[in-house]
C-alpha positions in Angstrom: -66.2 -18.0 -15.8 -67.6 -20.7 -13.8 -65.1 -22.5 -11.0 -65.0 -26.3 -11.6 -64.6 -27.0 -8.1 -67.5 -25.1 -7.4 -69.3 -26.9 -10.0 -68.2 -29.9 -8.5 -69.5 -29.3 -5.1 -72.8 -28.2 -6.8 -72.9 -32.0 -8.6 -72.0 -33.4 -5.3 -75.2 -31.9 -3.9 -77.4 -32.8 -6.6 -76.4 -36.3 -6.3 -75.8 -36.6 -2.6 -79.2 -34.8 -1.8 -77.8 -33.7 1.4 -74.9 -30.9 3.1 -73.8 -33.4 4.3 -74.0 -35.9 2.0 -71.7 -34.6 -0.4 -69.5 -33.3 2.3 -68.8 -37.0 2.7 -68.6 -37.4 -1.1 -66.3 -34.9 -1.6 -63.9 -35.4 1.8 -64.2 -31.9 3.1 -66.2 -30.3 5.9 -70.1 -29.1 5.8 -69.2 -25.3 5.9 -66.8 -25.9 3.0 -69.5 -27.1 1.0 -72.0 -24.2 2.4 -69.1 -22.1 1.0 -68.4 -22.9 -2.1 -72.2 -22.9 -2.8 -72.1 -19.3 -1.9 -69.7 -18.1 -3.8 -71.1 -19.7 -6.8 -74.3 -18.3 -6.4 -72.5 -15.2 -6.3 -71.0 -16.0 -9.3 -74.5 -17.0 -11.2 -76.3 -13.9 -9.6 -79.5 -16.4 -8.6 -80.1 -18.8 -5.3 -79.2 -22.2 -6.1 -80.5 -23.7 -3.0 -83.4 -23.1 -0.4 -84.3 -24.1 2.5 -85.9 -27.9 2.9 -87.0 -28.6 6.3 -83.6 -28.8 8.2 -81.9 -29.3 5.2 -81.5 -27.6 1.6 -82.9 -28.5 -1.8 -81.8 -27.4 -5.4 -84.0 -24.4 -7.0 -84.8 -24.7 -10.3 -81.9 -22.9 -11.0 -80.0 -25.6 -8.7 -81.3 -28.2 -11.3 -80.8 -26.6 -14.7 -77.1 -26.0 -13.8 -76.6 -29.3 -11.8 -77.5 -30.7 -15.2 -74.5 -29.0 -16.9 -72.3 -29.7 -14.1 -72.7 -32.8 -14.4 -72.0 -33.1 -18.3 -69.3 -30.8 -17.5 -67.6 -32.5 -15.2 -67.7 -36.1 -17.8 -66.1 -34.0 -20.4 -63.5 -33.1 -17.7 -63.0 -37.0 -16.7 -62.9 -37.8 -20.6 -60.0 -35.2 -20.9 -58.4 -36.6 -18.2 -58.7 -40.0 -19.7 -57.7 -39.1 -23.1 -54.5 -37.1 -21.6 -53.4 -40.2 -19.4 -53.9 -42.4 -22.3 -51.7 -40.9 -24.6 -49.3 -40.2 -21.9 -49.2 -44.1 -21.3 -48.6 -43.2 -18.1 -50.0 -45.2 -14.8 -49.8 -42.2 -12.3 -51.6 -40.2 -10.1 -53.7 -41.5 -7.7 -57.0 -44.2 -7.9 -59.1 -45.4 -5.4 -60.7 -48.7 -5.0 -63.5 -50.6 -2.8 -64.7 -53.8 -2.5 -66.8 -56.2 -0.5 -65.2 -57.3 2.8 -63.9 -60.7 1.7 -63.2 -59.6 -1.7 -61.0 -57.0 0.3 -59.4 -59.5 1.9 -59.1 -62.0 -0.6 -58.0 -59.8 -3.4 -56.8 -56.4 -2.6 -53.4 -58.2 -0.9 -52.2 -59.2 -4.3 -53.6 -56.5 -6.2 -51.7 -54.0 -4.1 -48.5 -55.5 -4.4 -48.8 -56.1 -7.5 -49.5 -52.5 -8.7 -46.8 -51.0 -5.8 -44.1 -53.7 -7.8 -45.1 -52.6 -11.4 -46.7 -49.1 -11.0 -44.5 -47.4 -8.2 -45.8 -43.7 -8.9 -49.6 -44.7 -8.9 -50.9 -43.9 -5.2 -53.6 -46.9 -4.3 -56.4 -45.7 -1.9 -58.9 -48.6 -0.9 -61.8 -48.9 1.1 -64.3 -52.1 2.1 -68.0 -51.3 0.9 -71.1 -53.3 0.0 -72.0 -54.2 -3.7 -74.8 -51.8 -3.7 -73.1 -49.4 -2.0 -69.9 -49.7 -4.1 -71.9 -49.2 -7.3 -73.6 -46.0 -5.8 -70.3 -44.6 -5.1 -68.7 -45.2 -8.6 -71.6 -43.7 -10.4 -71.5 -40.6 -8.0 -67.4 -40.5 -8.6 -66.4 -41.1 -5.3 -64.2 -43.9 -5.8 -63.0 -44.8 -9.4 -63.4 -48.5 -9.2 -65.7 -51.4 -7.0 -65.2 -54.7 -6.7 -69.2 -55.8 -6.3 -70.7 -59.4 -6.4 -74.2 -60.8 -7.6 -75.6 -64.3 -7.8 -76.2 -67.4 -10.8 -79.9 -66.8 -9.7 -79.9 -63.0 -8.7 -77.9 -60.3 -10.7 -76.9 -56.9 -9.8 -78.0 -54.4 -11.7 -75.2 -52.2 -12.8 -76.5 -48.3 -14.1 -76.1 -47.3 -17.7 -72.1 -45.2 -18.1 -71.0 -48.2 -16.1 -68.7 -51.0 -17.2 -67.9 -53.9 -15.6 -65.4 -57.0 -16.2 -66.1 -60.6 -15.0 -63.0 -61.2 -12.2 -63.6 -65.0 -11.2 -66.5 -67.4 -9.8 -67.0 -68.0 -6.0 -68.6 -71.4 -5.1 -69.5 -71.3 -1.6 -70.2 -74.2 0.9 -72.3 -74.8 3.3 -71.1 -74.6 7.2 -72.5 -76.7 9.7 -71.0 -78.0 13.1 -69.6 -81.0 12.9 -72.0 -83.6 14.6 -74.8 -82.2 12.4 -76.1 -85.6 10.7 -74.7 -84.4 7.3 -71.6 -83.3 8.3 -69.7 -86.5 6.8 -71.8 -86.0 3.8 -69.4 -85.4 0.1 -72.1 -82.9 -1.1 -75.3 -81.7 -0.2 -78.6 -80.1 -1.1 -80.4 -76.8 0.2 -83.6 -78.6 0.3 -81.7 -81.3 3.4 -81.9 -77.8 5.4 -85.2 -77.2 5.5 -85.5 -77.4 9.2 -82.4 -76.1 10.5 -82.0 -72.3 11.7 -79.7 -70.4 9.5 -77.1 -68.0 10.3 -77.1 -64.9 7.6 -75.9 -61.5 6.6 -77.9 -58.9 8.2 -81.2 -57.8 6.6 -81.4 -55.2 3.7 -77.8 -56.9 2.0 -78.0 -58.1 -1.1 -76.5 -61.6 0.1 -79.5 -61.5 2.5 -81.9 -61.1 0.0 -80.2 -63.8 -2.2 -80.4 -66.6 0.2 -84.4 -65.4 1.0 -84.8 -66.0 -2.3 -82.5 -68.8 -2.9 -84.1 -70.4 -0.2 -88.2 -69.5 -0.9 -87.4 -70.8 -4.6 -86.7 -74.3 -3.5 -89.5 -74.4 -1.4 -88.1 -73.6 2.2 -89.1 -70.9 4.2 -86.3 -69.8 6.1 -85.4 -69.7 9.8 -83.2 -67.0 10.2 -81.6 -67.7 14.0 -78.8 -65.0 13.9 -77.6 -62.3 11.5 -73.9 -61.3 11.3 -71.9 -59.2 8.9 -68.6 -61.2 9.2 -68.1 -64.5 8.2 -65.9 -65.1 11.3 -68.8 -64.5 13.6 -71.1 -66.5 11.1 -68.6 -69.3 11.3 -68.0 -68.8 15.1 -71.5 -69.3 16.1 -71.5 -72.3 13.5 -68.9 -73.8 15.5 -71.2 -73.4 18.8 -73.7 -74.7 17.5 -76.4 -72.6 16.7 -77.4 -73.3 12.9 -75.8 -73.9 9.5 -74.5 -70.6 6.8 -73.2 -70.2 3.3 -69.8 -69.8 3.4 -68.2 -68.2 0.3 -64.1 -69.1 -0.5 -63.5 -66.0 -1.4 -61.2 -64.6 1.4 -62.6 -67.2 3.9 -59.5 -67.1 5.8 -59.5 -70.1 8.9 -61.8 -72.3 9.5 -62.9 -72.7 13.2 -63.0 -76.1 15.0 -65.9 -77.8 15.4 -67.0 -76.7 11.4 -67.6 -78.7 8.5 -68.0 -77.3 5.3 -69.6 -78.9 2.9 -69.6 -78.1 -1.1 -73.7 -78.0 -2.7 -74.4 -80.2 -5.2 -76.7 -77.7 -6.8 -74.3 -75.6 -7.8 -73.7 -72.0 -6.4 -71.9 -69.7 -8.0 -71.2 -66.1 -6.9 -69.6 -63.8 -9.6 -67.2 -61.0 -8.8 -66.8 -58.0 -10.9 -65.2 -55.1 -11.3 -67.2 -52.1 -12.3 -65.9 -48.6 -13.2 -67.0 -45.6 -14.9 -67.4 -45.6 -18.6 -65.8 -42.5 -19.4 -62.4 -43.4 -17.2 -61.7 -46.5 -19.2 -58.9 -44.9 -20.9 -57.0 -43.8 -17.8 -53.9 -46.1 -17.5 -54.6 -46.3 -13.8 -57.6 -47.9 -13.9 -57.3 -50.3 -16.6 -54.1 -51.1 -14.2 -55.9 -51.7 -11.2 -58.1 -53.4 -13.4 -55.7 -55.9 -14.7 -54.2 -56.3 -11.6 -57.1 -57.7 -9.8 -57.9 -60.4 -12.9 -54.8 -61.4 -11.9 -55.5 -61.4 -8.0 -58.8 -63.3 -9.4 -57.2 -66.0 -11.3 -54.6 -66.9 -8.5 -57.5 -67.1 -6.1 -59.1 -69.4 -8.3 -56.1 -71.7 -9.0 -55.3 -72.0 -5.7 -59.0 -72.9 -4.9 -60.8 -70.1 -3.4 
């Protein structure tokens, strides 16, 4: 008889591609993972890893049952669904992440929200980028993201995820405030062609957005500064030192000496949540679910 948990470390593996890696995924320590390996090549009677380099890859015994893990464990999430579903039950435990200012601007509400009408559902949440939010749903490390693409630029989500529009984010622009358009009602990218641009560091998909936001009307960008925050983004606006998208999402204060000023063009980030296909069953997470729709919608009555 084959050990699910074992099988699950196995799966982590595979999909991690590291020790490590799904030490990470799975919350314990390396040599727990080196463990249960063991003992489940003990169990199969053949080596399921070898030696890589300084780290490990899969045999092709490693592979063949990485494949059934894999099923396996599905099966074992669609069981889980279907026994929570017709329990009706929201309990047990789910765990959320989202993009910094969709953590800030959202996961507030959404947490008291579900503490007020689901007391025996434990909440775990965590901030990560879209990208890497999607890439820990599909590898089952979380159960739900909060991720964002772009009018102009999607995200692609992987096939056995779903994902549920949440609200629209139209962002300004930030510039200081004796920048010649600063008393300006609306504006247009192409007025920025010249000015140095403050942006998310390089390698995010909001980098690559405004890149190609940016090329598409004809500007090639100067990127001055790059900062993960939108409080050091707006701070260095506020010194001086170039103009920024700002999103509404979560924004938080404005610093003195910024204006923000809505594009004319309009910009329109959309926030999703995406989830495993084969958990939408569970009570829990069409709770958490329905609870940040409703952290969504009072964002966007109130205005961002």
């Amino acid at each position: 008889m084959l050990n699910l948990e074992r099988l699950r470390t196995l799966d982590a593996l595979a999909r991690h591609g590291s020790v490590s890696g799904a030490a990470d995924g799975l919350h314990v320590t390396t040599s727990a993972v080196s463990q249960q390996m063991a003992k489940l090549e003990r169990e199969v009677g053949q080596r399921l890893l070898a030696k890589n380099g300084r780290g490990v890859r899969l045999t092709d015994a490693g592979r063949l049952l990485a494949d059934h893990a894999a099923r396996i464990l599905s099966q074992v999430e669609l069981a889980q669904s279907d026994i929570e579903a017709q329990r009706g039950e929201v309990v047990g435990e789910v765990r959320i992440c989202a993009f910094p200012t969709a953590a800030r601007g959202l996961f507030p509400a959404m947490l008291t929200s579900l503490r007020a009408d689901h007391p025996d559902l434990t909440v775990r949440t965590r901030e990560l980028e879209p990208e890497q939010g999607l890439r820990a749903v599909f590898r089952g490390d979380v159960d739900l993201a909060v991720v964002l693409d772009w009018s102009n630029k999607r995200l692609p989500v992987p096939g056995g995820l779903t994902r549920a529009e949440l609200l629209y984010d139209a962002p300004d622009i930030a510039m200081p405030v004796e920048h010649p358009l600063a008393d300006r009602e609306e504006v247009e990218l192409e007025d920025f062609a010249d000015d140095p641009w403050v942006s998310w560091p390089e390698g995010e998909f909001c980098y690559d957005w405004l890149m190609f936001t940016l090329r598409s009307r004809g500007i090639e960008p100067r990127i001055a500064h790059l900062a993960g925050e939108h409080h050091t983004q707006l701070a260095l606006i506020a010194a001086g030192f170039g103009v920024c998208v700002a999103p509404r999402l979560g924004r938080g204060p404005v610093p003195e000496g910024v204006r923000l000023v809505p594009v004319r063009q309009t910009m329109r980030r959309h926030v999703h949540a995406v989830w495993r296909t084969d958990a939408d069953r569970r009570p829990s997470v069409r709770a958490a679910v329905a609870a940040l729709r409703a952290a969504g919608a009072g964002v966007a009555a109130g205005g961002g």
